[in-house]
C-alpha positions, 0 to 999 in steps of 0.5 A: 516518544511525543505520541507516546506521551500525548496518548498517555497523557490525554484526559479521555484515556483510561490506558496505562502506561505500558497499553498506551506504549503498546498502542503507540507502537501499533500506529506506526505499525510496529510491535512489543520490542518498539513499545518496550523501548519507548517505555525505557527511553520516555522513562530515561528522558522523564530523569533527566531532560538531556536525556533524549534519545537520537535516531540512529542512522546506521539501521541496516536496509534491505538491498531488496529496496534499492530501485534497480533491483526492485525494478528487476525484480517485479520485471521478474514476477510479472513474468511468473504470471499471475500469482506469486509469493515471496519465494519466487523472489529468493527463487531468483535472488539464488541466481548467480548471475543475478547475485554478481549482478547486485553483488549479494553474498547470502541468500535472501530468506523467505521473510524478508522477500515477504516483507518487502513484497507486502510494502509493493503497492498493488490493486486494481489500477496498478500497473495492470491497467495496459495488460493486453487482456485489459485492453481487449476488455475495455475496447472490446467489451466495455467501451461498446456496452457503455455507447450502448447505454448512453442515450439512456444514461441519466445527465445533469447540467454543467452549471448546476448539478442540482438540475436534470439534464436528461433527453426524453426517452420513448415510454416502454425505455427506462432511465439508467442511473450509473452509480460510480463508487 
């Protein structure tokens, strides 16, 4: 409610109320429903200022968060290989033993393995960076590139960035600058 009403409130906002509800929303990553309701709450709390509305701590929370299961589960997919989708996730949540194992009664259905799944942080480092295919690479292809390259790499001064520290090359060599981004 209180960044509903900064929002709404600011000088330099042409939004009205129920767009800057809406926009509330949208940065704590939610939609219409959490707009609405912060519309009905700040309006109830305008009323009458012992009005507040209180986080209710009984919201349901998906089993699929919990550490050890989730563990089991990327053990799991990462034994599918490279690519996957959330129904591999229903696909072995529907093990009976894995359903006494947690203690599920009902499947889990396809949006919330995808919903879960899409909160898993995953890139170019995550946990993929000691793959033996990546390994090989790095010792085997990159590392050895690099020494190749390293006499001729452009080199600054410890102290003082600002002055070149490169040794002269012979004349047909060119200087390599590396561009880390």
């Amino acid at each position: 409610m209180k960044d509903f009403l900064i929002l709404f409130t600011d000088l330099d906002n042409t939004l009205n109320w129920g767009k800057a509800a809406l926009k509330t929303a949208c940065r704590l990553e939610k939609g219409e429903y959490l707009a609405r309701c912060l519309c009905r709450w700040t309006k109830a709390y305008i009323q009458d200022w012992k009005n507040l509305p209180l986080h209710q701590q009984n919201h349901a929370i998906s089993r699929i968060e919990d550490e050890e299961l989730a563990a089991e589960i990327k053990l799991h997919l990462q034994s599918l290989g490279k690519y996957i989708r959330a129904l591999d996730i229903v696909h072995y949540l529907d093990d009976p033993i894995v359903q006494n194992r947690h203690g599920f009664k009902k499947l889990v259905s396809v949006r919330t393995a995808h919903r879960n799944w899409k909160k898993e942080k995953r890139g170019q480092y995550f946990n993929g960076h000691e793959h033996d295919d990546v390994v090989h690479y790095r010792q085997n292809v990159f590392l050895p590139a690099w020494g190749s390259i390293e006499s001729r790499l452009r080199t600054w001064k410890q102290d003082d960035l600002t002055c070149e520290d490169s040794p002269p090359l012979p004349e047909s060599t060119h200087c390599i600058v590396v561009w880390f981004h």
